[in-house]
C-alpha positions as CSV (number, residue, x, y, z in Angstrom):
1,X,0.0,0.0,0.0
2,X,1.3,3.2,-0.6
3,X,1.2,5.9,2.2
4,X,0.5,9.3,1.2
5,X,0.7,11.1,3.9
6,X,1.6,9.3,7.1
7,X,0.0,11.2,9.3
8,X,-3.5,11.6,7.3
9,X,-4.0,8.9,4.6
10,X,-3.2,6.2,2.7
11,X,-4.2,5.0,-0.8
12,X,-4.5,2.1,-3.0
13,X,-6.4,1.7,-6.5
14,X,-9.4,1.1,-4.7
15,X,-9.8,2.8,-1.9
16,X,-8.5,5.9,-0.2
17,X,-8.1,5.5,4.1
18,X,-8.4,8.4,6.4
19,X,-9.2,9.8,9.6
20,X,-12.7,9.2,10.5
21,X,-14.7,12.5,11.2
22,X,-18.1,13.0,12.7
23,X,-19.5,13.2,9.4
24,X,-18.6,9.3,9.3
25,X,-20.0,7.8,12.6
26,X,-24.0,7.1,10.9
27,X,-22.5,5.1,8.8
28,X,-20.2,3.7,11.1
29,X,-22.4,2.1,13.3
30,X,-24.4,1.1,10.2
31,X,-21.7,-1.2,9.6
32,X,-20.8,-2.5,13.1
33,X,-24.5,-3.4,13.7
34,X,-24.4,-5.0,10.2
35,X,-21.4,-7.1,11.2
36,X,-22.1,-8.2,14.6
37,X,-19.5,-6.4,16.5
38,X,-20.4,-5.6,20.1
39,X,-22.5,-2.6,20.4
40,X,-20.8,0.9,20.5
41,X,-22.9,3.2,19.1
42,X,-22.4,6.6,17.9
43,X,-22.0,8.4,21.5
44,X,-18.8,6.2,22.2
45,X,-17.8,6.7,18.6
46,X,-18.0,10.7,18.9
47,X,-16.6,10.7,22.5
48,X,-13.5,8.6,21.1
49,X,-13.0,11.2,18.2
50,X,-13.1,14.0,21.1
51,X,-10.1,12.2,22.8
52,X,-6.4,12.4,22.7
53,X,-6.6,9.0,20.0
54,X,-8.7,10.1,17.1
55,X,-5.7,10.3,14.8
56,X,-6.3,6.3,15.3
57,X,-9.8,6.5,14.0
58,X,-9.5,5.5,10.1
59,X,-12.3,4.9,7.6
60,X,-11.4,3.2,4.2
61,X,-13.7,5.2,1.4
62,X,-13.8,3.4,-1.9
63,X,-12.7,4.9,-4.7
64,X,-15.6,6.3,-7.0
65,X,-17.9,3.8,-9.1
66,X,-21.3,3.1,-10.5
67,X,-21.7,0.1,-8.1
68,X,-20.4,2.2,-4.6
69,X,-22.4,5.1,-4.8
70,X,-24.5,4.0,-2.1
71,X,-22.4,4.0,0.4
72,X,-19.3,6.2,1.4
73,X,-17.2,3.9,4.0
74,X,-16.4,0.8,3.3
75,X,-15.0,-0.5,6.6
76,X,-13.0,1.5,9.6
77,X,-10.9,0.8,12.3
78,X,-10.8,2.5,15.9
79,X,-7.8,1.7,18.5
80,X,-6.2,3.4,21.4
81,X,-3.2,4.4,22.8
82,X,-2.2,3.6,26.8
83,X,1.0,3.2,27.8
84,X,3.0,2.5,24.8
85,X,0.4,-0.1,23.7
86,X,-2.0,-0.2,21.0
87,X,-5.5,-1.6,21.4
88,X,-7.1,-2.1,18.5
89,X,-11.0,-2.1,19.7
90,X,-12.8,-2.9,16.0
91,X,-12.1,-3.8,12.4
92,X,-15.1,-4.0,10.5
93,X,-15.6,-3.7,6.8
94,X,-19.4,-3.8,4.6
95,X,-19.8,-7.4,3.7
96,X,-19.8,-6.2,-0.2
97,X,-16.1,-5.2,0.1
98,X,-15.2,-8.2,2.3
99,X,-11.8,-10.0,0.9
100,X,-11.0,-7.5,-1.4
101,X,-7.6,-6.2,1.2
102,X,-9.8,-3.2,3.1
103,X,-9.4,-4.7,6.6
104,X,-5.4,-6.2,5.8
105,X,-5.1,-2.3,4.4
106,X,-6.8,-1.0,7.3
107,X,-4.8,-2.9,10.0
108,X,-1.7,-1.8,8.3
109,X,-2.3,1.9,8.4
110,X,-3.1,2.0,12.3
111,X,0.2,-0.1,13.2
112,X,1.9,2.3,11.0
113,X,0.4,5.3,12.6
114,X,1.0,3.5,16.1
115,X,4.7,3.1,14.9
116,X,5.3,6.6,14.5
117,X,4.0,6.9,17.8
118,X,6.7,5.2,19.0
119,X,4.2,2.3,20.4
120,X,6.1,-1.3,20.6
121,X,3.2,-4.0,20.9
122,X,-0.2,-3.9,19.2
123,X,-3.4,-6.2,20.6
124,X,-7.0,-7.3,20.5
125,X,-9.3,-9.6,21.2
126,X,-11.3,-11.2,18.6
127,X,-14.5,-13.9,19.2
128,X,-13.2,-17.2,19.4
129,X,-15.5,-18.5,16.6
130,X,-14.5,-15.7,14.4
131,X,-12.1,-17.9,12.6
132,X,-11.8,-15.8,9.4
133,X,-10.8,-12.9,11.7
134,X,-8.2,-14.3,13.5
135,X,-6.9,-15.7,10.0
136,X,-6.7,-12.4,9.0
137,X,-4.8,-11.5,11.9
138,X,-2.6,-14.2,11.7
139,X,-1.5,-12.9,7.7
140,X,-1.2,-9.8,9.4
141,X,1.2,-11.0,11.6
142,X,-0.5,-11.2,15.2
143,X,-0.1,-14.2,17.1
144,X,-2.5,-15.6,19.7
145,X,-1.3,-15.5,23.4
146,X,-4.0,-16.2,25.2
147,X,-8.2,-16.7,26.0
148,X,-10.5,-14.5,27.9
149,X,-13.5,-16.3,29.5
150,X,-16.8,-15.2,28.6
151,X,-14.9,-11.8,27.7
152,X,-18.4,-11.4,24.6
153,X,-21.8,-11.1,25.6
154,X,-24.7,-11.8,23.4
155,X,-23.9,-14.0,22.0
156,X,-21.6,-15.2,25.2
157,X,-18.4,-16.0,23.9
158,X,-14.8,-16.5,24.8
159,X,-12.2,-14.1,23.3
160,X,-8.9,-14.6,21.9
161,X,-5.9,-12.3,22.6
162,X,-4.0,-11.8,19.7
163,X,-0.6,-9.5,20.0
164,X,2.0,-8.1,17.3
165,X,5.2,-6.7,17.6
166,X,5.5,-3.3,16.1
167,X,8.5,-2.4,13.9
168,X,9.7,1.5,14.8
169,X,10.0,3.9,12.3
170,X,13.5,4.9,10.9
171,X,13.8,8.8,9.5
């Protein structure tokens, strides 16, 4: 992927990822209630952009087409910063644009903004059932450490904990 601006947005033939605004967080939650995700909602969305980590709020807008006008995001990302660790809180992307490289492209961009953070370790949890996420996770480069009991409510479900290394960036 090619990073335009490092601190703003990245690119690929497809689709252009940037920081998520207010003007995103409708459709935001349109797509974490379409994909299952454990509720948010828009209040802890907007009170997330208000804090010191909305530069690691990104949305991945797809390039302009007939068949996307519809819709504006395709899938987004939202992680934190505490103590020199990333969390990475959700991944989500519309089931249309599923295993097309938004959520690999996605997942790329935060570590890299976390790197120039100077962060060291990224993690999440992810359903244990979710099998295709923690695939992706795997390719991404995170490795499972370890299982959270009932961490998911409805449906009740354990988590896994997934971590990566972070490689720091070189001027």
């Amino acid at each position: 992927m090619h990073v335009a601006d490092p601190k703003v947005s990245a690119s690929t033939k497809e689709m252009t990822i940037t920081r998520m605004s207010e003007h995103d967080l409708l459709e935001v939650v349109e797509i974490e209630e379409l994909s299952g995700l454990s509720r948010w909602g828009w209040a802890a969305y907007y009170a997330e952009l208000t804090g010191a980590n909305r530069d690691l709020m990104l949305v991945a807008h797809p390039k302009r087409s007939a068949a996307v006008e519809h819709s504006r995001i395709a899938g987004y990302i939202v992680a934190r910063e505490t103590a020199g660790e990333l969390h990475i809180n959700n991944v989500a992307v519309r089931e249309q644009y599923r295993r097309k490289g938004i959520a690999s492209a996605l997942l790329e961009q935060i570590v890299h903004e976390a790197s120039r953070l100077g962060v060291k370790t990224a993690f999440l949890e992810v359903r244990s059932g979710n099998t295709a996420a923690q695939a992706l996770y795997a390719k991404c480069g995170f490795k499972a450490i370890a299982t959270r009991s009932n961490y998911y409510s409805e449906p009740r479900e354990d988590a896994v904990v997934m971590t990566l290394v972070l490689k720091p960036i070189t001027a």
